[in-house]
N, C-alpha and C positions, 0 to 999 in steps of 0.2 A: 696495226698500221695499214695494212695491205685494205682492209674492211674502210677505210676512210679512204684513201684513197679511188677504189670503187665505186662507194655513193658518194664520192663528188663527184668523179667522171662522169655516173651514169644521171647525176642530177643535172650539170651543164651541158649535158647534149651534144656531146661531142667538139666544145669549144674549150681550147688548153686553158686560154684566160679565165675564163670564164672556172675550172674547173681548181684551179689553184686558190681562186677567191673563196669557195667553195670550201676548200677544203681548209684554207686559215678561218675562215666564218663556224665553219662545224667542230674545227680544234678548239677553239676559243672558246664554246659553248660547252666543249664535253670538260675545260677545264673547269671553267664555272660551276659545273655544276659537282664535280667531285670536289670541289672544295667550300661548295654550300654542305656537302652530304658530310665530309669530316670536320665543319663546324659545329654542326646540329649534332655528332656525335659525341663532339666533346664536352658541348652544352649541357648532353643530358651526363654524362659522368660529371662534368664538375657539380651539376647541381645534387645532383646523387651522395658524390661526397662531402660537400659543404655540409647536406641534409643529415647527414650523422649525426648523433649527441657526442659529444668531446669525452 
């Protein structure tokens, strides 16, 4: 948390505004992206396991 905090401050340049927007803009994105990564996890087991013979 502290790590997000920091590259948003140090990204908006010393502006609070500016550093808060930042920092919901880069939340937003690291959730996206952890839940493309536990889709395409799951993608590949269920095809795994469909992929069985019964």
């Amino acid at each position: 948390m502290n790590a997000l905090v920091d590259l948003a401050t140090a990204i908006s340049a010393g502006s609070p505004d500016r550093a808060i927007k930042h920092g919901i803009t880069i939340g937003v994105i690291m959730v996206v992206l952890l839940q493309t990564m536990g889709t395409i996890a799951v993608s590949i087991w269920w095809a795994r396991r469909l992929g069985r013979p019964a």
